[in-house]
C-alpha positions in Angstrom: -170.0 15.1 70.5 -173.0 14.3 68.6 -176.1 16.6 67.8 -178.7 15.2 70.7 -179.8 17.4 73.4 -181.4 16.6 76.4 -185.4 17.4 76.2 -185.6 18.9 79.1 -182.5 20.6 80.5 -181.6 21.1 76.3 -177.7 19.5 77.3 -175.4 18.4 74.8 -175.6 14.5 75.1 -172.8 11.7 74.1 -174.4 9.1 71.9 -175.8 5.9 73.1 -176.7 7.8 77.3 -179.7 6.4 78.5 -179.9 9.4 81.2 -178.7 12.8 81.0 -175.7 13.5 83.5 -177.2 17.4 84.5 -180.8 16.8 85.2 -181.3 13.3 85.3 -184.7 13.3 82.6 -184.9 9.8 81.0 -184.1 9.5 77.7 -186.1 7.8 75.7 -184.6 5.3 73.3 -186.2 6.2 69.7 -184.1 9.8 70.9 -180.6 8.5 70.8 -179.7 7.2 67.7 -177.6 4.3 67.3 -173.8 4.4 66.7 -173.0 3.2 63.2 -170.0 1.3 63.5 -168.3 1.5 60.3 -167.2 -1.1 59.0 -163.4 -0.8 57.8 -161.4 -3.9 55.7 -158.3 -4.4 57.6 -155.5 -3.2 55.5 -153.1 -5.9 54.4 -150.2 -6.1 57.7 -146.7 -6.3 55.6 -144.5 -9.1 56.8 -141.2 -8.4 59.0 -138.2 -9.4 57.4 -135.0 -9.7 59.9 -132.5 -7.5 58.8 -129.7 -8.3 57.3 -126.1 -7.2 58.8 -123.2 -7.2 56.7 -120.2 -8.4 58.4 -117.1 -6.9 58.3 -114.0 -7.5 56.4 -111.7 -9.7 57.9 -108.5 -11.2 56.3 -108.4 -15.1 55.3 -106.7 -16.1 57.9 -103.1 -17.3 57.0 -101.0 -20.0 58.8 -98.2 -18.8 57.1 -98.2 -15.4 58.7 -95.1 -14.9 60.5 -93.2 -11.8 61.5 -89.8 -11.6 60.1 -86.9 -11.5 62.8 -89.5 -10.1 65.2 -90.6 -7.0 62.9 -94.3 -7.0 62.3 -95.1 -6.1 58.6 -98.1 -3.7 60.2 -95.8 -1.4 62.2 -94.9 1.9 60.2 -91.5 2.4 58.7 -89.3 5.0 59.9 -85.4 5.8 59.4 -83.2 4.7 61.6 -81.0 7.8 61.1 -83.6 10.4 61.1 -84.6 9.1 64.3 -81.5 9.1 65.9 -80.6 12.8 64.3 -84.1 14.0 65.9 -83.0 12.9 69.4 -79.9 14.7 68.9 -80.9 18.1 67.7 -84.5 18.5 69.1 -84.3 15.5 71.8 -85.2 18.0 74.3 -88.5 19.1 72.8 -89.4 15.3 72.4 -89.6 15.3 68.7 -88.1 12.0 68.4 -90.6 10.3 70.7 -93.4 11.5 68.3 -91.3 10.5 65.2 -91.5 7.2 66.7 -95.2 6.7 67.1 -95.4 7.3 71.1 -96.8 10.7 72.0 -97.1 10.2 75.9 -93.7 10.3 75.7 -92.9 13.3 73.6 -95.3 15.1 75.5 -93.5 14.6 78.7 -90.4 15.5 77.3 -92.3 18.7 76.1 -93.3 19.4 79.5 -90.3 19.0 81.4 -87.9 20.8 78.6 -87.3 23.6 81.0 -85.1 21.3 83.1 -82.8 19.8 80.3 -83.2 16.4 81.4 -85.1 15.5 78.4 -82.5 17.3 76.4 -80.0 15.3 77.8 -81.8 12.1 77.5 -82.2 12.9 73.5 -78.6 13.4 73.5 -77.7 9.9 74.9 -81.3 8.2 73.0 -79.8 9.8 70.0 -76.3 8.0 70.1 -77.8 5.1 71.1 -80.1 4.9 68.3 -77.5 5.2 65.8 -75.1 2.7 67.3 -77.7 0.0 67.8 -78.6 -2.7 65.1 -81.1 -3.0 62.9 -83.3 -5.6 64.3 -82.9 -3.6 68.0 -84.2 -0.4 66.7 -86.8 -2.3 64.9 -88.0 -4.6 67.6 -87.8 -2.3 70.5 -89.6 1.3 68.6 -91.6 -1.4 67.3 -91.3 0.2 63.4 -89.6 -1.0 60.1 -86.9 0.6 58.3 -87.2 2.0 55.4 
């Protein structure tokens, strides 16, 4: 709000009114004062880079690449023996499964130990573990041996 009142009501009056709003008096011109505009430099507008993303890592890709016998170099290494000696023993808790990098599994034979069925199924996994190659434990657990 600025300082001008009207003359004859005496209300406060915005700057540049020709006519006050409350009483309607005229006002006369040489009354209102003009509105200075100031006159600001425009500040300098900094330019907009694009930003730039870093991609990620990836490999050089080699041709050469080839999984031995079927094992994948990237699957974890486990022990044939330990595996099959996990079925055996604690094959009815599942520990095997989660040995063998699948926890759905083990955690179905964890819920249904009550029955024995998983315990029996270690059993049998167990044996069969231990009596199958190399490159069948491998390929189908989908792990390297140590």
């Amino acid at each position: 709000m600025s300082n001008i009142t009207c003359p004859q009501c005496g209300a406060p009056l915005a700057a540049g009114v020709t006519e006050c709003k409350y009483c309607g008096e005229i006002i006369p011109a040489s009354a209102v004062p003009q509105q200075v505009q100031p006159q600001y430099q425009q500040p300098p507008q900094p330019q907009y880079q694009q930003p730039q993303y870093q991609q990620p890592y990836q490999p050089p890709y080699n041709p050469s690449y080839q999984p031995v016998n079927g094992v994948d170099p990237s699957w974890p290494i486990r022990n044939k023996v330990t595996a099959g000696l996990l079925a055996i023993f604690l094959g009815g808790i599942g520990i095997h499964k989660f040995y063998l990098s699948k926890p759905v599994m083990g955690i179905l034979y964890l819920i249904f130990c009550w029955t024995y069925v998983p315990a029996i199924l270690g059993l049998i996994e167990g044996i069969i573990y231990l009596t199958q190659s190399e490159i069948d434990f491998q390929t189908k657990n989908k792990v390297r041996l140590q």
